[in-house]
C-alpha positions in Angstrom: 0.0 0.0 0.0 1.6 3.3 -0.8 -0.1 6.9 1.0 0.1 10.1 -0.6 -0.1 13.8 1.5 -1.0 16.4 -0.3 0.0 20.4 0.1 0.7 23.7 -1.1 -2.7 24.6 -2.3 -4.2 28.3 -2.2 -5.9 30.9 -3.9 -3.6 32.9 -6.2 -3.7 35.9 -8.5 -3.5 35.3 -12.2 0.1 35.3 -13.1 1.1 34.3 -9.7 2.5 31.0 -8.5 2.1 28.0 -6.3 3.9 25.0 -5.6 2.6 21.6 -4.2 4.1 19.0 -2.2 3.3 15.2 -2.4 4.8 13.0 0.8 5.0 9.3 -0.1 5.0 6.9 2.2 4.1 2.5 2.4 5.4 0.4 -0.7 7.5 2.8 -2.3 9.7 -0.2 -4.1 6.1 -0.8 -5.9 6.3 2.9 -7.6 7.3 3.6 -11.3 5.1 6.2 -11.7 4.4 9.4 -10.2 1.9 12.1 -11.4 -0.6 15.0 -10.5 -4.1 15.2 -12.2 -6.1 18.0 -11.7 -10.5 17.9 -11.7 -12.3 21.0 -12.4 -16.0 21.8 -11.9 -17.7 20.4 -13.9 -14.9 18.3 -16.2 -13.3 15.0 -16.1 -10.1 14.3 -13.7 -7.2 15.0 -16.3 -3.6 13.7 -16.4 -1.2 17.2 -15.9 2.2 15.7 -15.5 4.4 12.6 -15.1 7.6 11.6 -13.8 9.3 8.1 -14.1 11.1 6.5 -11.6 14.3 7.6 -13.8 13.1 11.4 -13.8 11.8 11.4 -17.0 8.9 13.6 -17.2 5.9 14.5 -19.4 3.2 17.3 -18.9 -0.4 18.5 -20.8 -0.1 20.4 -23.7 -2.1 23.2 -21.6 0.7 23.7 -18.5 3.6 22.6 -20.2 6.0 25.4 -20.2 4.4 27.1 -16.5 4.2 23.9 -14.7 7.6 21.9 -13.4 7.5 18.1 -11.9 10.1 17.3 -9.8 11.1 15.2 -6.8 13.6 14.6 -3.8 14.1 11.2 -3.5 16.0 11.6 -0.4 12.8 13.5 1.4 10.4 11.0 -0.7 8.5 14.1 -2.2 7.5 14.7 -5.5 6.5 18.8 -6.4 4.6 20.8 -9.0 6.1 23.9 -9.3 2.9 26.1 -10.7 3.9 29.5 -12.3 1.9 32.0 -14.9 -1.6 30.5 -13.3 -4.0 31.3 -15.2 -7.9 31.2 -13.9 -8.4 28.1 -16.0 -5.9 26.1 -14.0 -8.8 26.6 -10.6 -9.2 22.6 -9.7 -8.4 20.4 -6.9 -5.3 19.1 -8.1 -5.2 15.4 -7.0 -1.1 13.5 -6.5 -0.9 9.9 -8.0 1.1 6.9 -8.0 1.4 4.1 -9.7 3.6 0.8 -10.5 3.1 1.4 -14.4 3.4 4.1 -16.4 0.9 3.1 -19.0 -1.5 3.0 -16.7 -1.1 6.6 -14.8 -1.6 7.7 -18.2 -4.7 5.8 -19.0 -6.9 7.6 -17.1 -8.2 7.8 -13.2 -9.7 4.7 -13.3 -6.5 3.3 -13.4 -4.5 4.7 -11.4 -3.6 2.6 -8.2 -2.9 5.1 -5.5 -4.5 8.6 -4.5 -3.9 11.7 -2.1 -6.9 13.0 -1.1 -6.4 16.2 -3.0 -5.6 20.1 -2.6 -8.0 23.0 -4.2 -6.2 25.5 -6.0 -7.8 28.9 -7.0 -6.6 31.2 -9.5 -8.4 34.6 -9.1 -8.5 37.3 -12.2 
């Protein structure tokens, strides 16, 4: 079993800039796959970034060039580094794990392990 704990979360101005923080804790041998997906009002839970468990990473075609995955293996974190926000990015933004990478990117039904989520609110 692997736990995730979420934070960072906020309300932020348009153009401003967050970052969240992802403890992970239980079975982390099982792990390949690290992630955040973020769930609007409204829409579907979407995929907004990936790392592998040899730092390769991948983001959505809407946040890639503002948003930055990352990790500290030593500290067993994994961070989104959120800048430019834009109001569109407003969702509860939701860390993920998983022991494939195929199947982090296959959608939320999929994925094996959840944090419980953090809001995050971009104001205009």
């Amino acid at each position: 079993q692997v736990q995730l704990v979420e934070s960072g979360g906020g309300l932020v101005q348009a153009g401003g800039s967050l970052r969240l923080s992802c403890v992970v804790s239980g079975n982390i041998f099982s792990i390949n796959a690290m992630g955040w997906y973020r769930q609007a009002p409204g829409k579907q839970r979407e995929l907004v970034a990936v790392i592998t468990k040899g730092g390769s990473t991948n983001y959505a075609d809407s946040v890639k060039g503002r948003f930055t995955l990352s990790r500290d293996n030593a500290k067993n974190t994994v961070y989104l580094q959120m800048n430019s926000l834009k109001p569109e990015d407003t969702a509860v933004y939701y860390c993920a794990a998983d022991r494939l990478i195929s199947t982090m990117r296959a959608g939320p039904a999929s994925v094996g392990s959840w944090g419980q989520g953090t809001q995050v609110t971009v104001s205009s």
